[in-house]
C-alpha positions in Angstrom: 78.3 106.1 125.4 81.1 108.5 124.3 82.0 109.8 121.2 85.4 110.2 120.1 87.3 110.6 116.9 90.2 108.3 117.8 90.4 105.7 120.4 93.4 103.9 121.1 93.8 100.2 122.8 96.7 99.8 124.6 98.8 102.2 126.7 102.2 101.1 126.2 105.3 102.9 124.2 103.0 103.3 120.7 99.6 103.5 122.3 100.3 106.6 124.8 102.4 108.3 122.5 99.6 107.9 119.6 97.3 109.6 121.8 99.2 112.8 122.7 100.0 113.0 119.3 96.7 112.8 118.2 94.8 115.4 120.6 98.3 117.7 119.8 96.7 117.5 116.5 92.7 118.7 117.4 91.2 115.0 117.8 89.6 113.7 120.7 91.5 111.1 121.7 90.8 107.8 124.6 92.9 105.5 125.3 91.7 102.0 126.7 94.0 100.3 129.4 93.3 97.8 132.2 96.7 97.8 133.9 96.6 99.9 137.0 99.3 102.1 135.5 100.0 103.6 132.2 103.0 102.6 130.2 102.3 99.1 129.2 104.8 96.2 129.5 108.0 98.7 128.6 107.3 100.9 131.7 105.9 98.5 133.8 107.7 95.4 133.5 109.5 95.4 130.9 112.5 98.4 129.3 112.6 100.3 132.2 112.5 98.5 135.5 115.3 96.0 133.9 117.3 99.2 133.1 117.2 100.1 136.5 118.3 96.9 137.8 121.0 97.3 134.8 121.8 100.4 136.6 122.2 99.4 139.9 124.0 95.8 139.6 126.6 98.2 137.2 127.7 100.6 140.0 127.9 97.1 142.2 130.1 96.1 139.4 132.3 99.6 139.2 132.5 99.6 143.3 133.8 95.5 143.1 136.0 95.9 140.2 137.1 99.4 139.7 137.4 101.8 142.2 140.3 100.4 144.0 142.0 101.5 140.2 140.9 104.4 141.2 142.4 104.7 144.8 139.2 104.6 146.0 139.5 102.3 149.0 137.5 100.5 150.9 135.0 98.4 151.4 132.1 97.1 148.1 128.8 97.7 149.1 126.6 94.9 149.9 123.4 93.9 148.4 120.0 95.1 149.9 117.5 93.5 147.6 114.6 94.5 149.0 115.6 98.1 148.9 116.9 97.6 145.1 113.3 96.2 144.2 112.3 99.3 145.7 114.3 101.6 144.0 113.3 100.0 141.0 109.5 100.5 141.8 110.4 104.2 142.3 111.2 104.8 138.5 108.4 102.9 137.4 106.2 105.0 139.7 108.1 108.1 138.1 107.7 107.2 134.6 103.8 106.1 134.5 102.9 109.4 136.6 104.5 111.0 134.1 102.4 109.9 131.4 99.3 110.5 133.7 100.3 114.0 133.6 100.4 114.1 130.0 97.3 112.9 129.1 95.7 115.1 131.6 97.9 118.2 129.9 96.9 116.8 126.6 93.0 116.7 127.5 93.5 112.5 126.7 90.4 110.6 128.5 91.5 107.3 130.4 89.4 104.4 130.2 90.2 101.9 132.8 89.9 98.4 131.9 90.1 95.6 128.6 88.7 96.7 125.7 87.1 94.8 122.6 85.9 96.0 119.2 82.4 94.6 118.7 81.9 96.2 115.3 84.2 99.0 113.4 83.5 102.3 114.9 82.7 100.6 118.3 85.0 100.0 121.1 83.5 98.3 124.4 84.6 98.2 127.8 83.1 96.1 130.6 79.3 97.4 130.2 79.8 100.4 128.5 80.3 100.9 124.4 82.1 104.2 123.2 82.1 105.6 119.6 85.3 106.3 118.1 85.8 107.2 113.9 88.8 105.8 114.2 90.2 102.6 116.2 94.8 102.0 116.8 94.7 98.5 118.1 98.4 99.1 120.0 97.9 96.3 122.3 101.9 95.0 122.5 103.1 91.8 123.0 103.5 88.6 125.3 106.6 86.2 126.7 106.0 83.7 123.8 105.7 80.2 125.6 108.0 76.9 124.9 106.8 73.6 125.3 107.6 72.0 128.1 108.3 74.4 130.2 105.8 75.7 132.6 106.1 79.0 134.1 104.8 79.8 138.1 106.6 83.0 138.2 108.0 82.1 141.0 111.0 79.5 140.3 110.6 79.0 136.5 109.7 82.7 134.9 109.5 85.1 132.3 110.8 88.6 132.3 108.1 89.6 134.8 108.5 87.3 137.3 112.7 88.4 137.0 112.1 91.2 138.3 110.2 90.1 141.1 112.1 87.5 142.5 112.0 87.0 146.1 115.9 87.0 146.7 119.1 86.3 144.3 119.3 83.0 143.3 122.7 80.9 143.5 122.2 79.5 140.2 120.3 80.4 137.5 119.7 79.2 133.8 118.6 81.5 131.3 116.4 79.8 128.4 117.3 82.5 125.4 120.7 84.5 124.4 118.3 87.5 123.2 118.0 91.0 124.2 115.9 89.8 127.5 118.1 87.2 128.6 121.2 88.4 127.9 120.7 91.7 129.9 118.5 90.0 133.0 121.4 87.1 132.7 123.7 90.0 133.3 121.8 91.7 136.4 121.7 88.3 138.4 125.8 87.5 137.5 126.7 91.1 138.7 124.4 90.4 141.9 126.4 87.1 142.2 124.0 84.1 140.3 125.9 81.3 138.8 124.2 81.9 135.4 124.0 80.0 132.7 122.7 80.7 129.0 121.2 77.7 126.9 120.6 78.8 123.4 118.7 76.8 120.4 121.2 78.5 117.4 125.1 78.0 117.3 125.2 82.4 118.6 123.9 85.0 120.5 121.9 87.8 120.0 120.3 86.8 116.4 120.5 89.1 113.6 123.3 91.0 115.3 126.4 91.5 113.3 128.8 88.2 113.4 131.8 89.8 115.0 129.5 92.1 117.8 128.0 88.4 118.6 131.6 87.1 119.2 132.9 89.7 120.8 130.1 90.0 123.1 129.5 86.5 124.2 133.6 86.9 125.2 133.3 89.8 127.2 129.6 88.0 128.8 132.1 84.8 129.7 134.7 87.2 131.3 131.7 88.7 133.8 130.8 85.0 134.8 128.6 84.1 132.0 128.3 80.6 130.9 127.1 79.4 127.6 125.7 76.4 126.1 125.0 76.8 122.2 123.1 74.4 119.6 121.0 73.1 122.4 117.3 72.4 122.1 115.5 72.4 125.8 113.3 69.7 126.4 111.5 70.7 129.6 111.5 71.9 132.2 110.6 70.4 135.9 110.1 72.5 139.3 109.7 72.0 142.4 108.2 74.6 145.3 112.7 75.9 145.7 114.2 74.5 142.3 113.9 73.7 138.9 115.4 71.0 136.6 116.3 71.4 133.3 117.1 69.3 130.4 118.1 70.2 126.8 119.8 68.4 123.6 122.7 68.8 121.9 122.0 69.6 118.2 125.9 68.7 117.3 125.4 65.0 118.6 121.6 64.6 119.7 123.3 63.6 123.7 120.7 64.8 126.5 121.9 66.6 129.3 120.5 68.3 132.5 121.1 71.5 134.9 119.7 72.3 137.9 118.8 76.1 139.2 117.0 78.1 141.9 115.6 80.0 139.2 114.8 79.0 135.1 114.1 82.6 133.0 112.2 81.7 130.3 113.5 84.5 127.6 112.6 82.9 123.7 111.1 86.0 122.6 107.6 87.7 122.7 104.1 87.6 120.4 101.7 89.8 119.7 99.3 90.1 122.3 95.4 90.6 120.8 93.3 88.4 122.7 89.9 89.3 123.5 89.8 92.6 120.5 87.0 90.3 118.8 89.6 90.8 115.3 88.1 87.2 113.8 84.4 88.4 113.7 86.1 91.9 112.2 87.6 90.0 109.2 90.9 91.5 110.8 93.8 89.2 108.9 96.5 88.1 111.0 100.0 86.6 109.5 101.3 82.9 110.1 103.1 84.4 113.4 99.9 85.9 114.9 100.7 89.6 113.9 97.9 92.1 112.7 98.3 92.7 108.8 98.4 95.8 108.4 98.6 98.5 104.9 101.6 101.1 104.6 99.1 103.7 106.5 99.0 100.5 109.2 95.3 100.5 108.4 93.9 97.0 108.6 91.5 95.4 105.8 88.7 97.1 107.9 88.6 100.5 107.0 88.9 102.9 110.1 90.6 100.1 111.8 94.7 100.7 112.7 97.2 98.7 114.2 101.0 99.5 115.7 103.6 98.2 117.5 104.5 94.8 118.5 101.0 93.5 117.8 102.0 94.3 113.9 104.8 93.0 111.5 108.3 94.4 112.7 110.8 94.2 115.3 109.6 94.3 118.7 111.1 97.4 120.1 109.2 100.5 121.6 110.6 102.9 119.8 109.9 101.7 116.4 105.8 101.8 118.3 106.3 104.7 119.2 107.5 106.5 115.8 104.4 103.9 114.4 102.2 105.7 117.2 102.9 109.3 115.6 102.8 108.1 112.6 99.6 107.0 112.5 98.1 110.0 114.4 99.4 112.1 111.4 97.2 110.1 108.5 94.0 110.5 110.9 94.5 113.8 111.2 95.5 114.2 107.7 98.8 114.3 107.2 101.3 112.5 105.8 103.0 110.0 108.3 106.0 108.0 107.6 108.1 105.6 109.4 111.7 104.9 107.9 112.1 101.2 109.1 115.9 101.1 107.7 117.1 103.5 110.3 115.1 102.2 113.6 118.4 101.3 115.9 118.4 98.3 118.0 120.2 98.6 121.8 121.5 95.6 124.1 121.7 97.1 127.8 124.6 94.9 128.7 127.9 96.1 129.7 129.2 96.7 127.5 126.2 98.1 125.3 126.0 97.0 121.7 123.7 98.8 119.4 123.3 98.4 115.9 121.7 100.0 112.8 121.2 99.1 109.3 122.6 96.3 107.2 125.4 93.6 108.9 128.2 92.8 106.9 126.3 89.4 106.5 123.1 90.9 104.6 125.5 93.0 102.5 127.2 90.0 101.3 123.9 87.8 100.8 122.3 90.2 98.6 125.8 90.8 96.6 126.1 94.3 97.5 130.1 96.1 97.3 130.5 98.0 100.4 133.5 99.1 103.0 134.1 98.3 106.4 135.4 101.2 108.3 136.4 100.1 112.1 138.1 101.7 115.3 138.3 99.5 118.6 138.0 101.4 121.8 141.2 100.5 122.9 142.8 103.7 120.8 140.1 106.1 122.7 141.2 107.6 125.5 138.1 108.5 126.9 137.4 104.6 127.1 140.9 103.7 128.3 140.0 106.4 131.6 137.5 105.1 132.6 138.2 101.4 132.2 135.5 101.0 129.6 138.0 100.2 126.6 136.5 96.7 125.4 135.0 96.8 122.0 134.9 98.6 119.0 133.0 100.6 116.3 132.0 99.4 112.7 130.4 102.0 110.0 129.6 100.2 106.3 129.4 102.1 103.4 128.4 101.6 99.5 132.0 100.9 98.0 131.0 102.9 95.2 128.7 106.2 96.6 130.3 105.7 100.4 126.8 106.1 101.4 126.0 104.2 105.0 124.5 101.4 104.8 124.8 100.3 108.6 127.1 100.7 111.7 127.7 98.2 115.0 128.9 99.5 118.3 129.8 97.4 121.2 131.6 99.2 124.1 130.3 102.5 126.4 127.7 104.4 125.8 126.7 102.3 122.5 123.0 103.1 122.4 123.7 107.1 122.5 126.6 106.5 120.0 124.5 104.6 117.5 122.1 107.9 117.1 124.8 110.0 115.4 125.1 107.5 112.9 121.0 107.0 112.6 120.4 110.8 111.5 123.2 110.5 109.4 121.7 108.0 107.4 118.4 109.7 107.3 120.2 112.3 105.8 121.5 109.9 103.7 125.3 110.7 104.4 128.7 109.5 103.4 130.9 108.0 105.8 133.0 111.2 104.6 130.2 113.3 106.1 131.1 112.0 109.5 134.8 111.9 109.4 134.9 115.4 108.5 132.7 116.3 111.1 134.7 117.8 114.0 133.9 115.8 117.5 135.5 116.8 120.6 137.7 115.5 122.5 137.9 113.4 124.6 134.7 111.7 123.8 133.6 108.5 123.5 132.3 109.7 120.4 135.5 110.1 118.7 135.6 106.2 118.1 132.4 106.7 116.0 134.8 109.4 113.9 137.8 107.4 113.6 135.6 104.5 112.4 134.1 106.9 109.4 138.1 107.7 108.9 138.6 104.4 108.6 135.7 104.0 105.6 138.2 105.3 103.4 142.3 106.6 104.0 142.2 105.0 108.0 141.9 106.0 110.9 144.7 108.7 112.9 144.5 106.2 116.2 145.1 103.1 115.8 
């Protein structure tokens, strides 16, 4: 039995970065994982390998589509999937060394397999029990199932199984027009999938701003995308090489059916805390299966904490990681804090959109006065170069203070944009603030300045 003063469950995003933090600090810190690797579902089968496949399909894209612009001549490359998987498996293989290496430089003790919490203070693992003053359930989350639909991982999967598949499929139907869908939906189109999108709500993306959703599901049909919206899936059926399924039309309750080589299954994620023991704790849980959780995300059972996806929130690894620090800081006693109005949220399609803050649609429900400042790509000459020009920027700010409330980007480089505008709002800044901030040029993220113009006398570009 060892003795520890914090151990953490789960080595994902919030989990690993809770534990560096915490020995950074003076505490002895474990962290509980039964995957092979370190890095939980984000760097194992999740945010990273579908950015590499991102990555890769995108240069297929840029060699089909744009370099003859370019008078570059000759012929596309082909597609090598095996050796793409590979390359994929490469960066994974990067990444969760990486974090071996800093728990090892961080004096962070491993302990390989699934752990449980039989009482507070206690955390067990296979036969052995280890003694921790404090416990951080970070434990993540799970492809949230749908009725009627089966998964093999084979021809009807979630996001782990897409990035697995034995070869390209010809035709594929996405079940989802979320993050996950919408950017694995994009990898297979790009690698030449007949892909279609079926979607319970009348838009993409939910919770995105209403004009990002349009303009993105117009660009998404331009690359090959096709979408059917309003439509309720049924089941699904599959055989050993296809799958068959049917869905209803919300508009006018008709049934209809699609076939595919492959079925992504991509309605979301929920908090994975099976086996933890949290019922016989007295841990509470919400209606949606989430851990409750105080402001210092202590559960109702003192020494108890809990981050991440397996808590309220959005789902995204960032905001466990910033939970993860946060959290080492009140052990050690500090003060910790996480700012959830300024956690940004990225889609790693192309283009990106990323978005931060309030939509013009909350704004308006909750009766608030505010300005919309925006500057399409189409005036930034950076964009227009490099054939990147679709899209635009949007910056709201209080009509009255012309404080930021929020900001929308979809075209290049969106999820490295939206950061400029996130420290600004920490800071609590005017839309002034940035326009009067000198960018250079030529820069994508002049777009980002002419939209703050725009806030208040216009932009100079367009």
């Amino acid at each position: 039995m060892a003795n520890y003063d914090v151990i953490i469950i789960g080595a994902g995003p919030g989990g690993y970065v809770c534990a560096i933090r915490c020995a950074q600090l003076g505490l002895k810190t474990a962290v509980v994982e039964g995957r092979e690797a370190l890095g939980g579902t984000c760097l194992n089968v999740g945010c990273i390998p579908s950015k590499a496949l991102l990555h890769a399909s995108h240069q297929l894209h840029e060699a089909q589509e744009n370099f003859p612009k370019m008078g570059l001549k000759g012929k596309a490359p082909s597609v090598d999937w095996k050796q793409m998987l590979a390359y994929k498996s490469e960066v994974i293989e990067g990444n969760t060394r990486g974090i071996e290496f800093l728990f090892k430089k961080n004096k962070v003790d491993w302990i390989r397999g699934w752990g449980s919490i039989p009482e507070p203070g206690q955390v067990k693992v296979g036969e052995d029990t280890h003694s921790a003053k404090h416990i951080v359930i970070a434990t993540g989350s799970e492809p949230a199932p749908l009725e009627g639909v089966a998964i093999d991982e084979k021809v009807v999967v979630t996001s782990t199984g897409a990035l697995e598949l034995g070869k390209v499929p010809k035709r594929m139907v996405v079940i989802g027009a979320g993050v996950i869908g919408l950017e694995l939906g994009s990898v297979y189109a790009r690698l030449g999938a007949d892909v279609t999108v079926i979607e319970y709500l009348d838009t993409i993306t939910p919770g995105m701003d209403g004009e990002v959703q349009k303009t993105l599901q117009r660009i998404l049909k331009k690359q090959g995308l096709k979408f059917v919206l309003g439509a309720a899936v049924q089941k699904s059926e599959a055989t050993k090489t296809r799958a068959k399924v049917t869905y209803r039309l919300k508009k006018d309750d008709s049934e209809h059916e699609i076939e595919a080589d492959c079925v992504l299954l991509a309605t979301g994620r929920r908090p994975f805390t099976d086996g933890l023991g949290l019922d016989k704790l007295g841990v509470k849980l919400t209606k949606q299966g989430q851990i409750e959780v105080g402001r210092d995300w202590q559960t109702g059972v003192r020494g108890i904490y809990a981050i991440g996806d397996a808590v309220p929130g959005p789902m995204l690894a960032h905001k466990a990681e910033d939970e993860g620090m946060a959290v080492a800081e009140q052990i050690a006693g500090r003060h910790g804090h996480v700012n959830y109005g300024v956690i940004p949220g990225v889609i790693y399609t192309w283009p990106e959109v990323a978005a931060v803050g309030e939509t013009e649609q909350t704004l308006k429900a909750a009766g608030r006065a505010y300005r919309a400042g925006k500057f399409m790509f189409m005036g930034n000459a950076r964009a227009k170069a490099n054939f990147a020009a679709e899209g635009f920027v949007k910056i709201l700010a209080d009509k009255d203070t012309d404080r930021i409330l929020g900001a929308h980007i979809i075209g290049p480089a969106a999820g490295e944009l939206i950061h400029e505008i996130c420290v600004a709002m920490e800071f609590g800044a005017a839309a002034q603030d940035v326009a009067l901030t000198c960018h250079a040029h030529p820069t994508y993220s002049e777009a980002v300045r002419e939209a703050a113009l725009a806030c208040s006398d216009g932009a100079i570009h367009s």
